[in-house]
N, C-alpha and C positions, 0 to 999 in steps of 0.2 A: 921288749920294745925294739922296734926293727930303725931304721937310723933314718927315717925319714919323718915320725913320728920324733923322736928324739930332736930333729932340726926344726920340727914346729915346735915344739917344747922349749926350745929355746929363742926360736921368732920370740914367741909371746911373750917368756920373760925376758927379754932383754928392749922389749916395746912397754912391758910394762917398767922395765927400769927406768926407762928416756922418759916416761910420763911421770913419775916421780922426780927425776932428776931436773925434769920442765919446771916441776911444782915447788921445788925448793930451791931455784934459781930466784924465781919469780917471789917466793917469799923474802931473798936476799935480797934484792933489789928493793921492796918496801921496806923493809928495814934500815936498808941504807937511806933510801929515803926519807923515810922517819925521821932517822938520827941526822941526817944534814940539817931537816928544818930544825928539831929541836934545837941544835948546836946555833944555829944561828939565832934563836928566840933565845937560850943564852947568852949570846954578845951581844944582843940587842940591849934586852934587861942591863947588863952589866956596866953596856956603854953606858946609856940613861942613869943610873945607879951611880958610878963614880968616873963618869967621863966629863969632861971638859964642856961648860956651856957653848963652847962650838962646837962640838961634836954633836952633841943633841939632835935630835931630829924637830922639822918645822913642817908643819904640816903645808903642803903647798896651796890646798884648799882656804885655810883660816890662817894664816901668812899674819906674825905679830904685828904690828902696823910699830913703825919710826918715831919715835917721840919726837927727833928733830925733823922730822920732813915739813917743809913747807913753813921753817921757822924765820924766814926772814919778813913775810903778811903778820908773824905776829911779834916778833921780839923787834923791828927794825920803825924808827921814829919817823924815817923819811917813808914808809910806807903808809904811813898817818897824813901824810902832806907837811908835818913838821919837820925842822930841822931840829938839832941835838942843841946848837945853841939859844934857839928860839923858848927852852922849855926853861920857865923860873917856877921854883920853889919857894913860898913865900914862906920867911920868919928863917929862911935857911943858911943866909946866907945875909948878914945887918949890910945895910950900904952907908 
């Protein structure tokens, strides 16, 4: 092998090293990849699981609706046009 031959012989391999060494960069990267989502699909699970009902997630789509909103049209006497003194209970109260 005269040395010029020899310096192509090693172009090639050392072009096919980088192209391996491309290929298992690039599989590193999925992997870390992977394992970020998985890890987070972990604390997700685990929040939901034994986390705090505020921690919880709420879907902002279907949003639980307030059991007090809008409680004074129904719980409030003067929203009836009554007032609180106005209302008698009969047999409740003997005069």
């Amino acid at each position: 092998m005269n040395s010029e031959e020899i310096i192509k012989y090693q172009y090639d391999e050392n072009k096919a090293l980088k192209a391996a060494n491309d290929l298992l960069k690039k599989h590193c990267e999925q992997y870390a990849q992977a394992y970020e989502q998985m890890h987070d699909q972990l604390k997700e699970l685990i929040r939901n699981r034994f986390g705090k009902k505020s921690e919880r997630y709420i879907d902002p789509e279907h949003p639980q609706l307030n059991l007090l909103d809008g409680r004074d049209k129904f719980f409030s006497a003067e929203a009836e046009g009554n007032k609180i003194e106005d209302i008698q209970v009969p047999g409740l109260y003997p005069e």
